[in-house]
N, C-alpha and C positions, 0 to 999 in steps of 0.2 A: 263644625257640626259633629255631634257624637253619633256615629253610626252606630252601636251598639245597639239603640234603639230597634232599630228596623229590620234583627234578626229574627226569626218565628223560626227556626230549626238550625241548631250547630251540632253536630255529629267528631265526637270525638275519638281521634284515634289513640289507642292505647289507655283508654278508659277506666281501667283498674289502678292507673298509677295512683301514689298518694294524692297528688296535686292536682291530679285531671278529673280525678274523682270528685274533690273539694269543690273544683269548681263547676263541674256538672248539676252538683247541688246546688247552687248559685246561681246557674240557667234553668233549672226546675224552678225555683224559687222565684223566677222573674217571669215565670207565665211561658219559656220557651220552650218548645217541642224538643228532645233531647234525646241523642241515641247515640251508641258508640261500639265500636268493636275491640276485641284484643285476644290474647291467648287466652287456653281452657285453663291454664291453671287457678288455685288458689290463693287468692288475696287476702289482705286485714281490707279492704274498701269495699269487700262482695257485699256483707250486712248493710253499708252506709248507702250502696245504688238500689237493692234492692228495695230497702225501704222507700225510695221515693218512684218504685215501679221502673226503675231504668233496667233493661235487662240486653248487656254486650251482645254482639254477634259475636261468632268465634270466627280469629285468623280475618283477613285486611283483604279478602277480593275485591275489585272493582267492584263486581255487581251486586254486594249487600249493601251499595253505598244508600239507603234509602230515598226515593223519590222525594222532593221538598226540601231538600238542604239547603242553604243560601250560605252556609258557614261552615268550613272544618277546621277545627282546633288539632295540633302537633304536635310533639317535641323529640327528643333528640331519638327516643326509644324507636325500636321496630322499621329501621330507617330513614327513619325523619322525614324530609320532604321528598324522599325517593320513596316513600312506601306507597302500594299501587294506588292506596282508596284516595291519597294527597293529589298525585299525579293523578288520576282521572279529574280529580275536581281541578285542576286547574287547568287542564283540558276543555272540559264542557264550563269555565267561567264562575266556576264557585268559587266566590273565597273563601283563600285559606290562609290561617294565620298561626302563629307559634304559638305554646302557653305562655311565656311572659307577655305579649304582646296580648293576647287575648283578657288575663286578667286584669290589664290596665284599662282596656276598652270595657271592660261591663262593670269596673271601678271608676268610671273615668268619670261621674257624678260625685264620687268621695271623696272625703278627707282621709287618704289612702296613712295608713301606719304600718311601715315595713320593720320588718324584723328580721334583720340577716347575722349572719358569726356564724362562725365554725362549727361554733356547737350549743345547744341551747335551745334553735330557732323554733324548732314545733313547742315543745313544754313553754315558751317564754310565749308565743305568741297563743297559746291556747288559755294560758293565766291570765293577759291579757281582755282577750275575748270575753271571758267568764267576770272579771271585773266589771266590762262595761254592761254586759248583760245584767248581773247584778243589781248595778246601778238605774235601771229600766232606760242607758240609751239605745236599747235597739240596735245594735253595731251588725254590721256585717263580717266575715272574714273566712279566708281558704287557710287551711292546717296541712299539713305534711302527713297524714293518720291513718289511722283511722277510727275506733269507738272514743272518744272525752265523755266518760261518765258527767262531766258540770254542763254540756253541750247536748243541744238538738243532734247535731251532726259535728261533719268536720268540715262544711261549706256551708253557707247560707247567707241568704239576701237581705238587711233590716230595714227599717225605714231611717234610721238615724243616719246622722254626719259621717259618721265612721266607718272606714274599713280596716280589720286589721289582717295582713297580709304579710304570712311567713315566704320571707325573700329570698330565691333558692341563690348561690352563686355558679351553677353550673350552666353551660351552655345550652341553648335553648334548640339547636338543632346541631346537626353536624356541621362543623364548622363555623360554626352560628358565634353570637358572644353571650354573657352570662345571662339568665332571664331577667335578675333584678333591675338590667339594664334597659328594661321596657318600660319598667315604673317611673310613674313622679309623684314622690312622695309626700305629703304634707308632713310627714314626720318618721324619724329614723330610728331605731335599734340596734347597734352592734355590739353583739358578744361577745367575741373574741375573733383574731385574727391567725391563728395559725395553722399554717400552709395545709392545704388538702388539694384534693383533684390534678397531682401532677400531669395525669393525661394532658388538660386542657389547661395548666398554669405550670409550665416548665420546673419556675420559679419559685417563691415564695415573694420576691418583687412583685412579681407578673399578679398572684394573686392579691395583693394589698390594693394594687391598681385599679382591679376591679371595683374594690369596695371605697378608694376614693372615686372613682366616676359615678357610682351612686352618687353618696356624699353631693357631687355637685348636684344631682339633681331635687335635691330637698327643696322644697321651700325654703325662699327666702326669709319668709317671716313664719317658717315652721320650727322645728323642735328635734334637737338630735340628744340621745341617752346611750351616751359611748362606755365601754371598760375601761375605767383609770389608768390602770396600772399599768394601759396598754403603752409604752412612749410613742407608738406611730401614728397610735387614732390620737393620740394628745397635741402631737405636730400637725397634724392631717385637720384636727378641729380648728387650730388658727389661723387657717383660710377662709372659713366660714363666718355669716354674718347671721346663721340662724340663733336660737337659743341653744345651750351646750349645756347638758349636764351630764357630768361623769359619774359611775358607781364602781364603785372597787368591793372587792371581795372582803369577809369579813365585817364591813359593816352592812348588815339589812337595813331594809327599811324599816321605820320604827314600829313597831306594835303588831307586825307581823307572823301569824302564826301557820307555820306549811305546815302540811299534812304528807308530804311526798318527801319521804327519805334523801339524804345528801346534801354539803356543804351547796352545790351547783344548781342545787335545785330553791335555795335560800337565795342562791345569787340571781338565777332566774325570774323566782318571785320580785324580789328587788328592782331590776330591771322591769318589770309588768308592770306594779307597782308606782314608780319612779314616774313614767310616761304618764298613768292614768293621771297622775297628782297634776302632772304638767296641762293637759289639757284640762285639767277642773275638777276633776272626777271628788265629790267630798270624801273625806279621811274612811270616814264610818262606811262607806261602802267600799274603799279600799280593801279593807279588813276583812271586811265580809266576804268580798269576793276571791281573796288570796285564799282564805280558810274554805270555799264553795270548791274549790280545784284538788281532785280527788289523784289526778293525774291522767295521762294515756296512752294508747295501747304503746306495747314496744318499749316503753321508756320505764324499765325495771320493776315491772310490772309483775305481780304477786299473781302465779296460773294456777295456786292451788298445792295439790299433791300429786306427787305419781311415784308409784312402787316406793313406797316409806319413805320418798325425796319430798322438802319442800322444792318447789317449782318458780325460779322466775324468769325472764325473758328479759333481754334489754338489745336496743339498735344498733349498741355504741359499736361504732368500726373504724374508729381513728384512736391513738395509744394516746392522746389525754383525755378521751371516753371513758375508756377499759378501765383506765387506772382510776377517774373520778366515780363510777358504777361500781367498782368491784369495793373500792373506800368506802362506799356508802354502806354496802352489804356487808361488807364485815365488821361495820360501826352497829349492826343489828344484831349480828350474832360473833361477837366477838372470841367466841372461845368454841366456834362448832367447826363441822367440814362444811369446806367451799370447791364447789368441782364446776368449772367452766367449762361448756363445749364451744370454743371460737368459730369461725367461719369467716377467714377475712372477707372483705370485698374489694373486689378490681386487682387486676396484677400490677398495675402501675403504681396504686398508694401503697399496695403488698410490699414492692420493691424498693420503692422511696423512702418508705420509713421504717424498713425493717427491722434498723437497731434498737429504734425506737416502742416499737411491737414488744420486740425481746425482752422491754423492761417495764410492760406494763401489767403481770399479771400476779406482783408481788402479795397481793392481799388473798388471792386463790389456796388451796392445799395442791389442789392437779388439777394441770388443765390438759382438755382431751383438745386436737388440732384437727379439723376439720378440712378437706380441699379448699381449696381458695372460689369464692363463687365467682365468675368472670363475669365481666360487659362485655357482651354480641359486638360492642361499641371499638370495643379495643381488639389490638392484632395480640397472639400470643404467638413469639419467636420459639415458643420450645425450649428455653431457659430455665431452668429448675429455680425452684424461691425453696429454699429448707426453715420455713417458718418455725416449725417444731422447733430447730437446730439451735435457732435464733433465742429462742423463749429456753431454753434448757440449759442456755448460757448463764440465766440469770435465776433459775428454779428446777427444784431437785426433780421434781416428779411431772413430767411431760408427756405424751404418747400422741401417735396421728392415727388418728380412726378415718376408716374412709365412706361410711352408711350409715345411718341410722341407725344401724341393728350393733353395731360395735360402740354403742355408746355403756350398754350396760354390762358389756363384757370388760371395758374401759377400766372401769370402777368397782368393778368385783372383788379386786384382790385387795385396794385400800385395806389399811390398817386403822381404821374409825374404832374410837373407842363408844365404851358401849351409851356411856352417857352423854352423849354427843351425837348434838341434832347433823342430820344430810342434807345440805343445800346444793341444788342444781342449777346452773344458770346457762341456759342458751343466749349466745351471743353474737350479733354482727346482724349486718345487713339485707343478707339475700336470705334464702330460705329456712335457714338454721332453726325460726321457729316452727318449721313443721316438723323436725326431726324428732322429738321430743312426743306421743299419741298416749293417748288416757287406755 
C-alpha cells in the first residue's frame, strides 16, 4: 500500500534547502497541509515557498512543531535525525522520514526519471522537465534551484506518468547512504562520474559504487542514458538488461538549439533530449522544448550590472565546473577582463582536490579567494588549506579577500584596458552569491 496517500500535514525540516524546497511544492501541490522550519538566513528557495504561502518558522524548537503533523520530512542538514523537531516526533509517534525516502513515497505512483552525475543534474533535469511540459505531458518533478524561468516552480505535482527527479548522491542523513538510494527509478540519467563528496566517499571507488547500486535499481524494462566516454558506466551498463543509450560529448542531439551558453550545457541538452526521445516524446517538441529552457538560477546566470561590472553568478564548486563555466564565459567575451570571486565549499573536497582547484581557473584574468564555506557537517582539525597558494601555482594574478567589502578593493588596481568590457563572476556554492549587492 502507498501510504503517501494518507498524509494531510508533513512539516519539514530545513525547508529552505534546494530539495526540500522542491518538494514542499509537491506536497502543496497534492492538497497537503505544509509547514517547515529552518534558519533566518537568505535563500535562492524564499521566492519559490512563499509563492505557494509556506512561510518557515525560524530555528527547530520542539514546540513550533505545529499541531496535526502525521509526517516529518529530514536530511542530513541541522543534525539530521538528532535535530530536536525530528526527535520530538518520534517521541510522540509521528513519522519521520529522510528526503530521499520521502521523494520516493509521494513519487511512488510515477514513472520516476532520475538524473544523477557529478555535474549537470539540476540544468539537465530542469531541460528535461521543460521538454515534457512542453509537450502537454503534465510531468511532475523536484530540481535542485530555485527560480527556472521555462517553470511554474522548482517542485510540482502533474497529472501525467512522469516524474523527473534530480538524484542527489549524497547522504541522506548522517551517516545515512546516498539519497538516490531511496529511489526506484523507471529510468536513469548519468552525467558524469567523477569523484566528489570525499567526506562521505573516501574514494572515488566508493563513489562509482554508489551509482552502480542505483543502476541496479532501474527498471528492468526501463531506460538508462549513460556518458559514453565514461569506460565505467560503459562496463557498469553490461550488467544491465534495461535499454542503454550512450551520449558522448560533442555530438548533440540533432536539431537542437540551446539558448544557455557552454559546451556542457549542449551536452546536458543532449542528455534531456536523448531520454525524452526514449520515452516517445515526438522530435517537434523535443526542439521546442530544448529552445523553451532559458536556464537557472545559479548556473551562470546573467545578474545584470553592478558598479560598470557585468555580473554573473555560477554553483560550480568542483574544478571540472570552474573550468567548464569559466570556458564557457570566456567563449562570450573572448578578448575582455574575467575576475572570479571563488568561495570553495567543504574542507574535505577543499582538500581532496586541491591540485586540482589549482588548475582550474585558467580562463579567468584574477581570481579574488574567498574563505572556504564549511559544512556544520564536517569537523575542522585546524589545518590550514592555502587554496590561493594552490591557484597561484598555475596563474599570475591571485589575492584572498576575506568580506564582501574587499572584493572592490580586490580589483581596483587591475590593469584593464580601456576598451575592454569588466566581467564579474561569483562562484561556488555557499553564500558567495550574496557577496556581490546592487
Amino acid at each position: 500500500m502507498n501510504t503517501h496517500n494518507h498524509y494531510s500535514h508533513i512539516h519539514f525540516v530545513g525547508i529552505k534547502g534546494v530539495g526540500m524546497a522542491a518538494l514542499a511544492r509537491v506536497a502543496h501541490d497534492k492538497s497537503i497541509t505544509v509547514s517547515g522550519s529552518d534558519v533566518a538566513d537568505i535563500f535562492i528557495t524564499d521566492t519559490m515557498l512563499a509563492d505557494a504561502g509556506i512561510v518557515p518558522t525560524v530555528g527547530f524548537d520542539e514546540n513550533d512543531l505545529p499541531d496535526g503533523v502525521d509526517c516529518v520530512v529530514y536530511g542530513a542538514a541541522h543534525g539530521g535525525n538528532e535535530n530536536p523537531q525530528v526527535h520530538y516526533a518520534l517521541t510522540k509517534g509521528i513519522r519521520t522520514m529522510t528526503y530521499g525516502k520521502a521523494v520516493q513515497e509521494l513519487f511512488a505512483d510515477k514513472k520516476i526519471i532520475a538524473v544523477a552525475g557529478t555535474h549537470g543534474k539540476t540544468t539537465t533535469t530542469a531541460m528535461l522537465a521543460t521538454i515534457l511540459v512542453t509537450a502537454g505531458c503534465d510531468p511532475s518533478w523536484v530540481i535542485g534551484t530555485g527560480n527556472i524561468p521555462s517553470l511554474p516552480a522548482n517542485g510540482k505535482w502533474g497529472k501525467g506518468e512522469y516524474a523527473v527527479v534530480e538524484a542527489d548522491e549524497y547522504v541522506d542523513t548522517i551517516g545515512g547512504k546516498p539519497k538516490f538510494l531511496h529511489l526506484n527509478p523507471f529510468a536513469l540519467i548519468i552525467t558524469s562520474l567523477d569523484w566528489d563528496h570525499p567526506d562521505v566517499f573516501p574514494t572515488h571507488k566508493l563513489f562509482i559504487n554508489a551509482f552502480h547500486k542505483l543502476m541496479k535499481r532501474v527498471d528492468k524494462k526501463g531506460i538508462m542514458v549513460l556518458r559514453g566516454d565514461d569506460k565505467k558506466l560503459r562496463i557498469l551498463a553490461k550488467l544491465f538488461h534495461s535499454t542503454v543509450r550512450f551520449i558522448v560529448p560533442n555530438k548533440p542531439y540533432s536539431g537542437i538549439h540551446v539558448r544557455v551558453p557552454g559546451a556542457y550545457n549542449t551536452l546536458n541538452a543532449t542528455f534531456a533530449a536523448r531520454m525524452a526521445h526514449e520515452i516517445g516524446v515526438a522530435q517537434k517538441d523535443i526542439l521546442r522544448g530544448v529552445e523553451a529552457f532559458t536556464g537557472v538560477e545559479r548556473r551562470l546566470e546573467n545578474k545584470g550590472s553592478i558598479n560598470g561590472w557585468a555580473w554573473y553568478d555560477d554553483y560550480a564548486h568542483h574544478p571540472t565546473e570552474i573550468k567548464a563555466a569559466l570556458h564557457a564565459l570566456r567563449q562570450l567575451y573572448p578578448k575582455d577582463w574575467i575576475v572570479v570571486v571563488f568561495q570553495s565549499h567543504t574542507l574535505s573536497r577543499t582538500r581532496a582536490l586541491l591540485t586540482d582547484f589549482g588548475k582550474s581557473f585558467a580562463d579567468a584574468n584574477h581570481v579574488c579567494v574567498a574563505p572556504v564555506f564549511t559544512s556544520a557537517r564536517e569537523k575542522n582539525d585546524g589545518t590550514p588549506i592555502d587554496l590561493a597558494g594552490a591557484i597561484a601555482k598555475n596563474h599570475t594574478q591571485v589575492d584572498s579577500i576575506d568580506t564582501p567589502d574587499d572584493i572592490w578593493q580586490c580589483v581596483k588596481n587591475d590593469s584593464i584596458p580601456n576598451d575592454t568590457r569588466k566581467i564579474i563572476v561569483t562562484m561556488g556554492a555557499g553564500d558567495i552569491y550574496q557577496w556581490l549587492k546592487r
